[in-house]
NULO-46246 format. One record per residue (C-alpha): residue in one letter; x, y, z. Coordinates in steps of 0.001 Angstrom, whole numbers, padded with zeros to 6 digits, always signed. Layout:
<drentis>
AXYZ ...
</drentis>
This chain:
<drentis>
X-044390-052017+092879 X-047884-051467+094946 X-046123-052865+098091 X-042781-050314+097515 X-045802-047723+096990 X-047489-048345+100265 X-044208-048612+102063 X-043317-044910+100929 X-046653-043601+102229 X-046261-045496+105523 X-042816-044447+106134 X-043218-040564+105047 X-046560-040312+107456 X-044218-041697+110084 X-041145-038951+109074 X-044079-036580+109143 X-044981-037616+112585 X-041227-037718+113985 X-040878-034319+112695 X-043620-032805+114301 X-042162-034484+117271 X-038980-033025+117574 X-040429-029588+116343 X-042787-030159+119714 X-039758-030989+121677 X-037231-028402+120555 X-039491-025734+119034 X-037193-025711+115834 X-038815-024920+112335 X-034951-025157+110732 X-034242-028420+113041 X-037550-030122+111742 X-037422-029379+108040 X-033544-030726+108006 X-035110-034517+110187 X-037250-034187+107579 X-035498-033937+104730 X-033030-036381+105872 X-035572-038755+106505 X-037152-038641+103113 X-033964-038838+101844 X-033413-042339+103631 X-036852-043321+102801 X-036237-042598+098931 X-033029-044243+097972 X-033875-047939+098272 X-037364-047160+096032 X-035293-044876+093817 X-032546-047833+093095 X-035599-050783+092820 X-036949-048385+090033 X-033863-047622+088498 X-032895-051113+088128 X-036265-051823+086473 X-035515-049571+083881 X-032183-051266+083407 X-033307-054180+082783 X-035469-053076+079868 X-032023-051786+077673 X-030926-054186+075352 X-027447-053869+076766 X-028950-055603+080092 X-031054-058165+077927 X-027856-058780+075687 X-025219-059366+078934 X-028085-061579+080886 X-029702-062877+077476 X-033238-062813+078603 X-032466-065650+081232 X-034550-063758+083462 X-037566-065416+081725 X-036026-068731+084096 X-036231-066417+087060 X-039633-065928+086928 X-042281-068298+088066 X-042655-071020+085315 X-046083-072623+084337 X-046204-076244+085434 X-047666-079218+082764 X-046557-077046+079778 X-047932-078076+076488 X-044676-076850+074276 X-041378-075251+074597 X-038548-074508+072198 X-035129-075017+072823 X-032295-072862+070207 X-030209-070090+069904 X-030925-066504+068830 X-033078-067869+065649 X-035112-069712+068077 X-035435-066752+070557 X-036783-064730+067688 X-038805-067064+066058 X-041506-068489+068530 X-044300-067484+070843 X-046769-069067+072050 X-049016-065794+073083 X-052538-066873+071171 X-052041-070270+070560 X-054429-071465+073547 X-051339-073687+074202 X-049315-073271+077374 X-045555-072694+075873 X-042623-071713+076811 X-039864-069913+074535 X-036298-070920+076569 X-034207-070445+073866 X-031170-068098+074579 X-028717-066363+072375 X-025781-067500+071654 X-026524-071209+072982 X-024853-074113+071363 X-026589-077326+071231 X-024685-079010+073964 X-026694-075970+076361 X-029741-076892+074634 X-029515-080067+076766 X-028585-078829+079542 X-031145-076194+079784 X-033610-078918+078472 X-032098-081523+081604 X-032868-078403+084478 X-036511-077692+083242 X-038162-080946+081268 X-039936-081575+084913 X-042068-078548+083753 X-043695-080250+080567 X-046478-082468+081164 X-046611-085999+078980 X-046394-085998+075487 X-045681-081853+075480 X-043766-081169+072524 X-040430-080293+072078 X-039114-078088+069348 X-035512-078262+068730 X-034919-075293+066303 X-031362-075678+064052 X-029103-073151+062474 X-027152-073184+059004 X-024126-073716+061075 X-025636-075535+064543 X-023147-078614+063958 X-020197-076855+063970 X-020541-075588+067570 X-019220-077513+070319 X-018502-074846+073009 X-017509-071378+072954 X-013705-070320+073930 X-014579-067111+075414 X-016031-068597+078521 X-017813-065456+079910 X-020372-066634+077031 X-021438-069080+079264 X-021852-066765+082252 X-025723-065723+081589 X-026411-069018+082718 X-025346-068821+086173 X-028551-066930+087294 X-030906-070235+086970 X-029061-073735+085521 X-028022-075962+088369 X-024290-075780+088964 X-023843-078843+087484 X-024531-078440+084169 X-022602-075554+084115 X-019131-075661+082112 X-016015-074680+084321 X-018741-073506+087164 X-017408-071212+089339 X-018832-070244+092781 X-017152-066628+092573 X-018139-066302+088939 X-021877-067018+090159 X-021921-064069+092920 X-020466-061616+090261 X-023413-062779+088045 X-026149-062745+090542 X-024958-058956+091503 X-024992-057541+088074 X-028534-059359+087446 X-030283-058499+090582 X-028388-054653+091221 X-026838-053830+087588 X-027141-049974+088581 X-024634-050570+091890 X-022361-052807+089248 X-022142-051070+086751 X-023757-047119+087518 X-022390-044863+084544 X-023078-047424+081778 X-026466-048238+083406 X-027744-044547+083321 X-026468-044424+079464 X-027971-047041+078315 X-031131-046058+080043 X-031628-043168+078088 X-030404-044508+074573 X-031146-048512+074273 X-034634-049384+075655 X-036122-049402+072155 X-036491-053315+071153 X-034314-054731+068935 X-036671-056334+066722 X-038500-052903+065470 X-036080-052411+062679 X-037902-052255+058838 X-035523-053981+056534 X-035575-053122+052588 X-034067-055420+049982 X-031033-053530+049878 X-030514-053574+053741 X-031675-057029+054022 X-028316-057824+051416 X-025712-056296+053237 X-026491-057723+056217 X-026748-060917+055045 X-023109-060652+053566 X-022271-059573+057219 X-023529-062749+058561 X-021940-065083+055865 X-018718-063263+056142 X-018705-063642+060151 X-020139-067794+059817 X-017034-068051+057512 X-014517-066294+060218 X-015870-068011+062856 X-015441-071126+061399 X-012351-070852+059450 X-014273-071435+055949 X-012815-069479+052971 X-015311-071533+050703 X-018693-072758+052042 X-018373-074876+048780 X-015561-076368+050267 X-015082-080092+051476 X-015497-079768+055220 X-012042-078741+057295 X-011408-081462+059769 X-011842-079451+062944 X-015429-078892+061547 X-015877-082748+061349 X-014938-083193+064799 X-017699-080542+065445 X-019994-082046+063163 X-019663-085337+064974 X-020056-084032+068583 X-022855-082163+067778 X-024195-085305+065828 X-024156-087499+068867 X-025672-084676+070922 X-029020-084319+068865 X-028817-088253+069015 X-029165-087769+073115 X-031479-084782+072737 X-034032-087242+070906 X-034056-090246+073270 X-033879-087927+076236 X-036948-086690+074459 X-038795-089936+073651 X-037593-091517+077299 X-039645-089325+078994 X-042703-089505+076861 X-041963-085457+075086 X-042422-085258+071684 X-039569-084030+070136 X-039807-082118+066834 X-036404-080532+064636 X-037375-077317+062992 X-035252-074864+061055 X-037224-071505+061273 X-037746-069725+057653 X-034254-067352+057132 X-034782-064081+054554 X-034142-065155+050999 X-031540-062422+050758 X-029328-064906+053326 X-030465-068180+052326 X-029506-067725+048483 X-026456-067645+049616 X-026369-071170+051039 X-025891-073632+048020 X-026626-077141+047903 X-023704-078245+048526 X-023231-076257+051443 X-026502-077665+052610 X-025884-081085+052306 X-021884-080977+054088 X-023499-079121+057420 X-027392-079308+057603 X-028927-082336+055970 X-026277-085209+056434 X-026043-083899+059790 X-029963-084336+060802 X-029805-087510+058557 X-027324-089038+061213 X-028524-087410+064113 X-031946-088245+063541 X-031952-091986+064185 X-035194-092262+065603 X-036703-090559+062799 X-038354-087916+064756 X-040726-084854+062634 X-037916-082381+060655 X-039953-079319+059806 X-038154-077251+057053 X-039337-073624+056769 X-035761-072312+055317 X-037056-071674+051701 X-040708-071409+052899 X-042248-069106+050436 X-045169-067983+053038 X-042383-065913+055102 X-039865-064221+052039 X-041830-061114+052497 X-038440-058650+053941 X-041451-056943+056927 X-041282-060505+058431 X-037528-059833+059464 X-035971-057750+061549 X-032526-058338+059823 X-031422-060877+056949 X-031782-063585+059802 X-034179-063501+062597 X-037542-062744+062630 X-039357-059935+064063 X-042654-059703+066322 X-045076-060505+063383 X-043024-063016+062213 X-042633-064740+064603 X-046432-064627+065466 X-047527-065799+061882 X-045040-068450+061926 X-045210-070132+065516 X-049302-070385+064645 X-048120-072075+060982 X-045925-074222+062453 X-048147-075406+065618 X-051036-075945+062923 X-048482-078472+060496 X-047978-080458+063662 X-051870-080433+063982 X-051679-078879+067586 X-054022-076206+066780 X-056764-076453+064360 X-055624-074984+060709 X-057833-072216+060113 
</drentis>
């Protein structure tokens, strides 16, 4: 911003000088002002765009069609200490800001676990030796293999490697890089809407018990459309299986990848509101959470359970039945980092 700054001075003393040129040369008062104002004119539009742009990219309607992959854009610390792979219960339930460790949230919402890989694949070169790897699970991580609606996918064009990259597409990946780098030229009436109207964070909401209950019933009710469960009592449907069993053999890989290259890999599922997780039985639990980790976790790696975790029921620790917000997040990254002894308990 300093350098567009200085730019903008240089360039209007120069209009100024111009001006006074041709007022020298023609003797026009009228001609000058209209160089002049032309010249500004030129001068502004590139700084007014950069700045316009930078306020798009602070809506959540920018954050939610990118889904904070811009945190890959920017420069990434080398030798990192910890990072946390996961969905949108990951991306809301770490950071590393106070820890005195050198972290790195790279979880992105919605991921499955097969992008969890992939994103772990493009960037493990950043964690040092023995760095520790958080691999954050969902009530319903198993049953994920890959989303239909491929423009899901599309957020990661701005930083994976082509390769890992379902159905990559080179003229998908120039329509993504415009919208990221110029979302204003892309997209210019929604952009100036949402600029006015959705820059307030997402996570800011205060949740009561009552709100905290209907939305948890909107989240069970859209886990049970999505997977085609009438009954989360219910034996598992075959098509889940097949999930179940993909996604079994995935956190399999994830491990040795892990444990291969000297990272310490650690499962965690971050604490959920009780309002949502009374609504999980046993039985439930058993079908798609623990008999999954049970198989998938071969090597026996740390499972940290926070899901019931009476330290984080109170409802100003979420910022809906699910994720949590900006204090939560903070009180539980520090009480998870001091369980796996990486920071002194206090």
């Amino acid at each position: 911003m300093r350098k567009i700054i200085k730019a903008i001075f240089i360039q209007v003393f120069l209009s100024l000088v111009i001006t006074y040129i041709v007022f020298l040369i023609f003797g026009s008062i009228v001609g000058a002002v209209i160089i002049l104002f032309i010249l500004l004119l030129l001068i502004l539009i590139k700084p007014a765009f950069v700045i316009l742009n930078v306020f798009i990219r602070r809506t959540n309607w920018y954050k939610k069609r990118v889904s904070d992959s811009d945190k890959f854009r920017k420069r990434i610390n080398t030798s990192l200490e910890i990072c946390n792979l996961g969905s949108n219960s990951g991306k809301y339930a770490f950071t590393y800001e106070g820890s005195g460790l050198k972290g790195e949230n790279w979880a992105l919402g919605p991921q499955t676990l097969s992008y969890d890989f992939r994103v772990l694949k493009n960037y493990h070169s950043y964690l040092k030796e023995g760095a520790t790897v958080l691999i954050p699970l969902c009530p319903f991580s198993s049953c994920i293999k890959d989303f239909e609606d491929d423009s899901v996918n599309h957020k990661y064009y701005s930083f994976l490697h082509p390769i890992l990259i379902l159905n990559f597409s080179q003229m998908t990946k120039e329509q993504v890089l415009r919208f990221v780098k110029t979302p204003f030229l892309v997209e210019p009436i929604k952009s100036m809407i949402r600029v006015f109207r959705d820059i307030v964070p997402v996570d800011k909401a205060k949740m009561t018990k009552e709100s905290l209950e209907i939305d948890a019933n909107k989240f069970i009710n859209n886990w049970k459309d999505q997977f085609s469960i009438s009954n989360l009592d219910a034996p598992v449907s075959e098509l889940n299986k097949e999930s179940i069993t993909y996604n079994t053999i995935l956190l399999t890989d994830m491990i040795s990848f892990c444990l291969e290259r000297k990272l310490k890999p650690v499962i965690v599922i971050p604490p959920i509101s009780t309002a949502l997780t009374s609504k999980l039985s046993e039985t439930f639990r058993e079908n798609y959470i623990h008999s999954f980790i049970n198989k998938g976790n071969s090597k026996q790696i740390p499972f940290m359970n926070y899901m019931d975790d009476e330290r984080f029921i109170a409802e100003d620790l979420y910022f809906n039945s699910y994720f949590l917000n900006r204090n939560g997040r903070k009180l539980f990254t520090m009480r998870l980092l001091m369980d796996l002894s990486l920071v002194e308990k206090n």
